[in-house]
C-alpha positions in Angstrom: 34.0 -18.8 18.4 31.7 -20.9 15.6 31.4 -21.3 12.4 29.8 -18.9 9.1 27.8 -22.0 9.0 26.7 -22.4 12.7 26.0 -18.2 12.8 23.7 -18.6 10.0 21.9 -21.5 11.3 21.3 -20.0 14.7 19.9 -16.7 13.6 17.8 -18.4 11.4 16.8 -20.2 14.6 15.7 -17.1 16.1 14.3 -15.7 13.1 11.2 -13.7 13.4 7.8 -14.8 11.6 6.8 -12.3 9.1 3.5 -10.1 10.3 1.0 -9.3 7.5 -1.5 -6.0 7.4 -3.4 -4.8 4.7 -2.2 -1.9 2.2 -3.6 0.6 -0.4 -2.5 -1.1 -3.7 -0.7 2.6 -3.7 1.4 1.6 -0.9 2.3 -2.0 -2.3 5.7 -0.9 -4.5 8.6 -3.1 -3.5 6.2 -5.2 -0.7 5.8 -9.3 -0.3 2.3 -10.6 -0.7 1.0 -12.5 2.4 -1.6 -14.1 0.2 -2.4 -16.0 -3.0 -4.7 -13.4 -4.9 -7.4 -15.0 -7.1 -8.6 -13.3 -9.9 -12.3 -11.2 -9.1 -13.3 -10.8 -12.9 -11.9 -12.6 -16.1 -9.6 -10.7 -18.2 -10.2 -9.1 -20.5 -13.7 -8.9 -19.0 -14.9 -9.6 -22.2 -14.4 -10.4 -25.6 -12.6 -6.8 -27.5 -10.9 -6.0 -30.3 -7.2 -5.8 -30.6 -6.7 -3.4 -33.1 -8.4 -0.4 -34.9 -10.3 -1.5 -37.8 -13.6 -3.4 -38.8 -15.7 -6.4 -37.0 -16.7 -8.3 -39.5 -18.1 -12.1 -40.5 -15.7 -13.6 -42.2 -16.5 -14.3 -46.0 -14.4 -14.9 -49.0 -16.6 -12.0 -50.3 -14.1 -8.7 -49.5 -17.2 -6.4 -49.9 -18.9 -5.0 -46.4 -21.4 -2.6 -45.6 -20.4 -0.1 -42.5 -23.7 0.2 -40.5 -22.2 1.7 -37.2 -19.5 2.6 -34.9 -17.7 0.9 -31.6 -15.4 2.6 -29.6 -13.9 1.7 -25.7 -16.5 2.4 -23.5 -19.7 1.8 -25.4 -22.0 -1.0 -25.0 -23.9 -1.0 -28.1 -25.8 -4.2 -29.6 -25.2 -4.4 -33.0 -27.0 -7.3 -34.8 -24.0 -8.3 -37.6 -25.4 -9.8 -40.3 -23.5 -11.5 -43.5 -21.7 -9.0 -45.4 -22.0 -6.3 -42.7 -19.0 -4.4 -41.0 -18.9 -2.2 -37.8 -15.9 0.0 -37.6 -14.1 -0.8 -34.3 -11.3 0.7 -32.0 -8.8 -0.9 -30.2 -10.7 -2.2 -26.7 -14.4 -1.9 -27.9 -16.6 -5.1 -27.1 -16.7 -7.3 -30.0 -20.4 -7.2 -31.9 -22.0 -10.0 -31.3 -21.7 -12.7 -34.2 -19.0 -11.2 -35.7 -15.7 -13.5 -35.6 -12.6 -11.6 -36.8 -11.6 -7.6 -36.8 -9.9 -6.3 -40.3 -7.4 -3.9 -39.3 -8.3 -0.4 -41.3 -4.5 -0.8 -43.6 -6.4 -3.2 -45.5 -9.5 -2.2 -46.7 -10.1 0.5 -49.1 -13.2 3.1 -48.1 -15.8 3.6 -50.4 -19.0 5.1 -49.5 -20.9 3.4 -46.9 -19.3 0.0 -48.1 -15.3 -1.0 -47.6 -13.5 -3.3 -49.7 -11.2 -6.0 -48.3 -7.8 -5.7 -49.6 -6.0 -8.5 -47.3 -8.0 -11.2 -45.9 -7.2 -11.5 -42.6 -7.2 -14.8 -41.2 -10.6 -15.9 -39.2 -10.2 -14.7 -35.7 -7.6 -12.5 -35.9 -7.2 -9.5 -33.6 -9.5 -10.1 -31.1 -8.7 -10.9 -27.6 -11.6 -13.3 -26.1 -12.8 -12.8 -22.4 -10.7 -14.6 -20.0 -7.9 -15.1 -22.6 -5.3 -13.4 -20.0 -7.3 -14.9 -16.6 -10.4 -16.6 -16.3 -12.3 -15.4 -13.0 -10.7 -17.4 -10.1 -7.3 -17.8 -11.3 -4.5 -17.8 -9.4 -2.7 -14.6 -10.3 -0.3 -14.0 -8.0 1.1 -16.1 -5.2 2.4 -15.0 -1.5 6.1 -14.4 -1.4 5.6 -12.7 -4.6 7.6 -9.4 -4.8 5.3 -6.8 -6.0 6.8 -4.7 -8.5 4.9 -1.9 -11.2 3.6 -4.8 -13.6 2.4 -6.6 -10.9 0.0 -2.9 -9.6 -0.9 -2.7 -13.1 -2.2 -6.0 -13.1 -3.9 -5.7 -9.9 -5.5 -2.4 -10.9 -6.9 -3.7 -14.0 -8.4 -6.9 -12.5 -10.3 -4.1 -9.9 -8.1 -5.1 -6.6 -7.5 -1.7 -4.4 -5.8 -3.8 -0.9 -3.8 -6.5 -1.0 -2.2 -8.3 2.1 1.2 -8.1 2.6 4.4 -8.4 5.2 5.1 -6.0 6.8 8.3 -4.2 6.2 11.1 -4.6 9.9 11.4 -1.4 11.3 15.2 -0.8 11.9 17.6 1.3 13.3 21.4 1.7 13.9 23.1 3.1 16.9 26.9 4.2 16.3 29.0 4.3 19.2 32.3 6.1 20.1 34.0 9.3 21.2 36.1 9.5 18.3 33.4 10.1 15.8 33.4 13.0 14.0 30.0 14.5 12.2 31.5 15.3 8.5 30.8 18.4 7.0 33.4 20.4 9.6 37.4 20.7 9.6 38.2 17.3 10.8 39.9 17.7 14.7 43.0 16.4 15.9 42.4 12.2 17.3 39.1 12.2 15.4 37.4 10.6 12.8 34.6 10.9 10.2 31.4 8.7 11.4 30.7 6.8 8.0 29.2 3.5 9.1 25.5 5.0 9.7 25.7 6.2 6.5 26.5 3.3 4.7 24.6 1.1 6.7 21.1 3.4 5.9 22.1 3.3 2.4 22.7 -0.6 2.0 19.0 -0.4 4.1 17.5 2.0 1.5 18.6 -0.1 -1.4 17.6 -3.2 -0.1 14.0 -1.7 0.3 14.0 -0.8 4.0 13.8 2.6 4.5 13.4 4.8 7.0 15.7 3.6 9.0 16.3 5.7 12.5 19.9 6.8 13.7 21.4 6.4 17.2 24.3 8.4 18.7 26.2 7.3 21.9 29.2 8.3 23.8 31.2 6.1 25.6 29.4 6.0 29.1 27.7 3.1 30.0 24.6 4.4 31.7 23.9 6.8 28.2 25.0 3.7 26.1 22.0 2.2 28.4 19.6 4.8 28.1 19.7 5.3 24.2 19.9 0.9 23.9 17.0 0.9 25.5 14.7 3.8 23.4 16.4 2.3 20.1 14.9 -1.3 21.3 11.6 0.3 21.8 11.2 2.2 18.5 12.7 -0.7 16.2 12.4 -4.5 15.0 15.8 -5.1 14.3 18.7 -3.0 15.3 22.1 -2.5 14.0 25.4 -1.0 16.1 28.4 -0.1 14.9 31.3 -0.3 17.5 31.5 -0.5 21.1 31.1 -4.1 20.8 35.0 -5.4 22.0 36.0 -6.0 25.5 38.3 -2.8 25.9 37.9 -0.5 29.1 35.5 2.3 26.9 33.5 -0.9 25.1 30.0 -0.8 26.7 27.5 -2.2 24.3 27.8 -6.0 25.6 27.2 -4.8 29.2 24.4 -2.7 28.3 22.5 -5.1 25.9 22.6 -7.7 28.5 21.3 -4.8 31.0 18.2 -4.6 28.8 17.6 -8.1 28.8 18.7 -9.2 25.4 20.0 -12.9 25.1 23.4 -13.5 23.6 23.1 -15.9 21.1 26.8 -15.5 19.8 29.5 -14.2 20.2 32.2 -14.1 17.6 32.5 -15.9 14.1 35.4 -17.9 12.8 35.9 -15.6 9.7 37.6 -12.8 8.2 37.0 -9.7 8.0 33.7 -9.5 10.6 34.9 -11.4 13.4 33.6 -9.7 16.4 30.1 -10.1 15.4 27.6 -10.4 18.3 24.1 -11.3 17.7 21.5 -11.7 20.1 17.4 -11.5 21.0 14.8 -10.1 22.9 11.1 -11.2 22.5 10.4 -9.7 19.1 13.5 -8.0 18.6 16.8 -8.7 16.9 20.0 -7.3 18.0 23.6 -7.5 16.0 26.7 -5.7 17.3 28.7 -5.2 14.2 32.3 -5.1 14.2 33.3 -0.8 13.6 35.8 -1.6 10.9 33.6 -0.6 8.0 34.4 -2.6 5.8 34.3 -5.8 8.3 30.6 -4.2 8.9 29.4 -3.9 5.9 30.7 -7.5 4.9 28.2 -9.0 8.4 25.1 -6.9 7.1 25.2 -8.9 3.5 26.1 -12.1 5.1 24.2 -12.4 8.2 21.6 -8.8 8.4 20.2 -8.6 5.0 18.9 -12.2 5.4 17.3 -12.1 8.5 15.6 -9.0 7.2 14.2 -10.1 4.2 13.0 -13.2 6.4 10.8 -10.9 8.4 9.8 -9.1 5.1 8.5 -12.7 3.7 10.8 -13.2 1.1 11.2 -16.7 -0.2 14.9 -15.7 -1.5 16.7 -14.4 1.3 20.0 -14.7 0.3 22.7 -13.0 -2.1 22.6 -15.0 -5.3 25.9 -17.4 -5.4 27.6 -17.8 -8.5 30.5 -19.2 -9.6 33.8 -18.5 -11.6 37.5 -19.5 -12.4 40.1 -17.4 -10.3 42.5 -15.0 -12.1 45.1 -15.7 -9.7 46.5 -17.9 -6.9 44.8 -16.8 -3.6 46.1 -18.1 -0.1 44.2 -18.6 3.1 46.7 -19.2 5.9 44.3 -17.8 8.6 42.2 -20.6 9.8 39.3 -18.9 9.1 36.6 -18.1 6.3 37.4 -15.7 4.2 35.2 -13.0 2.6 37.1 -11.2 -0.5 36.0 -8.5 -2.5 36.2 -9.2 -6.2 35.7 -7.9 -9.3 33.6 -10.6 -11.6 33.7 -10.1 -15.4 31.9 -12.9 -17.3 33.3 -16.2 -15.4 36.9 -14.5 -14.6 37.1 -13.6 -10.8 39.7 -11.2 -9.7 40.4 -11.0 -5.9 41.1 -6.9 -5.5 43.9 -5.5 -3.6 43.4 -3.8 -0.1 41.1 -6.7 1.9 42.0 -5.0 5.3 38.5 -4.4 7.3 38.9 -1.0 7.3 39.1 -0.4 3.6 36.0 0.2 1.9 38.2 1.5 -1.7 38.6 -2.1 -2.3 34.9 -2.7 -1.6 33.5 0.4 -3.7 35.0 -1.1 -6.7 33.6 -4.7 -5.9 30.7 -6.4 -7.2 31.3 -9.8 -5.4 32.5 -11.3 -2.2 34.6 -14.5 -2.9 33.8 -17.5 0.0 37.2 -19.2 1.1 36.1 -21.8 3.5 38.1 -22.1 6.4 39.7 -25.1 5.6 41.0 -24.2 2.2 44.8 -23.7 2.1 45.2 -22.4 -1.3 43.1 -22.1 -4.3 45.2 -22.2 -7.7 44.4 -19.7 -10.5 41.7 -21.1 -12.6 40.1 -23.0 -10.0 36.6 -22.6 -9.6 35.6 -20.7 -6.6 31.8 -19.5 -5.1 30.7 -15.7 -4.8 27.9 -13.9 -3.6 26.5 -11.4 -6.2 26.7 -7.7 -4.8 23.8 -6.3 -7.2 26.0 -3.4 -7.6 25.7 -2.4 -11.7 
């Protein structure tokens, strides 16, 4: 049995190295740039008014005479001379010569001629080419997360692909006889399957998706059969149960009869003990204990980081915070402990209901307190670490 510590260093041992493809700007949402992207034009592309109102040279003399029109879109060349106005809109090109746009609340209309009524300062409201990016800047930088600003800005700078990483394909392969499909009147020594359910929707919020389901009895040669098609169709692949050493438990056998390395084998820690992890070329295997809330503990700790490596995300982590406990909490166990909690502000509150098989306690959480292993007590007020849920 090892260490939190030594299970995290060895899967990131055998971490995979993000692949990067090219995507439709379209397709981007959510993705990790492979690449720096450099800027193709300057932005703005060239110099434009900021507001609606009047390109002017600035005098102290608040008379002008209006001898034409600028909207977005037109590409006229006016020849501004002192005392001359063009009436502009809001992303026209700038006439040349004039310095400063008057916006139309202050100037009074009379005739062909307006009349100054608050003298703008020189320069204002105009935004001068390359005042956002000059052509050639960096504008974004790989590992960046692109989100809908980031499009937006891609789009307006003209960029339509974009390399990225590509996202893991994954799936999760539930095992056991006594699994129930809900929806039907629940039958006598059976229960409702829940842990593909949960374990898609933790995938689907995280921003892997699509994630493809596996159903095995408890045979061996079938739990061999559907191992190996689930190996075939997926990156990294999660399974829930059939991991132990009892006389139905066939998952261990039938990983090692397709050929993928153990790498571990159970972690000194509580809940998620029985948490088996191993490789195959490409692939990533972990055997997640069937408790579900044991299982949901090892995706956050040990899954989600491994698949946001492969994703090529710089922070691969949960965030770890800090705060003062609201009450004494024990660790007798010899082991690391992983408690849900309830953070409010810096006060940490260790919930009731920590047995692996309780996901109440874990619905209502939005942390998951760290108790190292060699940690008797920790005294109410102490400072202790959490990892931040992202649950709102």
């Amino acid at each position: 049995m090892i260490s939190v510590r030594q299970a995290l260093s060895l899967i990131q041992k055998h971490t995979v190295t993000p692949v990067a493809t090219e995507v439709h700007i379209e397709q981007a949402l959510g993705q990790v740039l492979a690449k720096d992207i450099l800027s193709p034009i300057a932005m703005p592309p060239f110099t434009q008014s900021a507001m609606d109102g009047y390109a002017i040279r600035l005098s102290t003399d608040p008379k002008y005479k209006v001898i034409g029109e600028s909207k977005a879109g037109d590409n006229i060349g006016y020849e501004i001379k002192k005392g001359e106005a063009v009436r502009i809109f809001t992303g026209a090109v700038i006439p040349e010569y004039t310095d400063t746009v008057v916006i139309q609340e202050h100037v009074e209309i009379k005739g062909n001629n307006i009349f100054i009524t608050k003298l703008p300062a020189k320069g204002a409201n105009i935004r001068l080419k390359g005042e956002q990016l000059s052509k050639n800047d960096l504008v974004l930088t790989k590992g960046h997360k692109i989100n809908e600003a980031s499009i937006g800005l891609l789009a307006g700078l003209g960029v339509q692909k974009l390399k990225i990483f590509q996202t893991p394909k994954t799936g999760i392969l539930v095992t056991g006889n006594e699994l129930q499909v809900a929806g039907t009147p629940l039958i006598a020594g059976k229960i409702y399957e829940s842990n593909s359910v949960m374990l898609k929707s933790a995938l689907k919020r995280n921003g892997f998706g699509n994630t493809n389901i596996y159903n095995v009895r408890d045979d061996i040669s079938y739990t061999n059969k559907v191992i190996k098609k689930a190996l075939s169709e997926n990156d990294v692949l999660l399974i829930s149960g059939g991991i132990s050493v009892g006389k139905y438990d066939f998952v261990r056998e039938a990983l090692l009869s397709n050929s993928v390395k153990e790498v571990f084998y159970k972690i000194n820690q509580k809940p998620g003990k029985p948490l088996w992890f191993g490789a195959r070329d490409k692939k990533r295997v972990f055997a997640l204990p069937g408790n579900p809330a044991a299982s949901l503990v090892c995706f956050y700790i040990y899954v989600l980081p491994e698949l946001r490596r492969q994703k090529g995300f710089t922070n691969r982590d949960l965030k770890i915070s800090s705060g003062k406990l609201s009450r004494a909490q024990e660790n007798r166990s010899g082991k690391s402990l992983f408690l849900k909690a309830k953070v409010n502000n810096t006060s940490v509150e260790i919930l009731d209901g920590q047995s692996s098989a309780m996901l109440h306690s874990f619905s209502q959480a939005n942390a998951l307190v760290l108790i190292p292993e060699s940690k008797k007590i920790i005294e109410e007020g102490e400072k202790v670490e959490y990892l931040e849920l992202g649950y709102e």
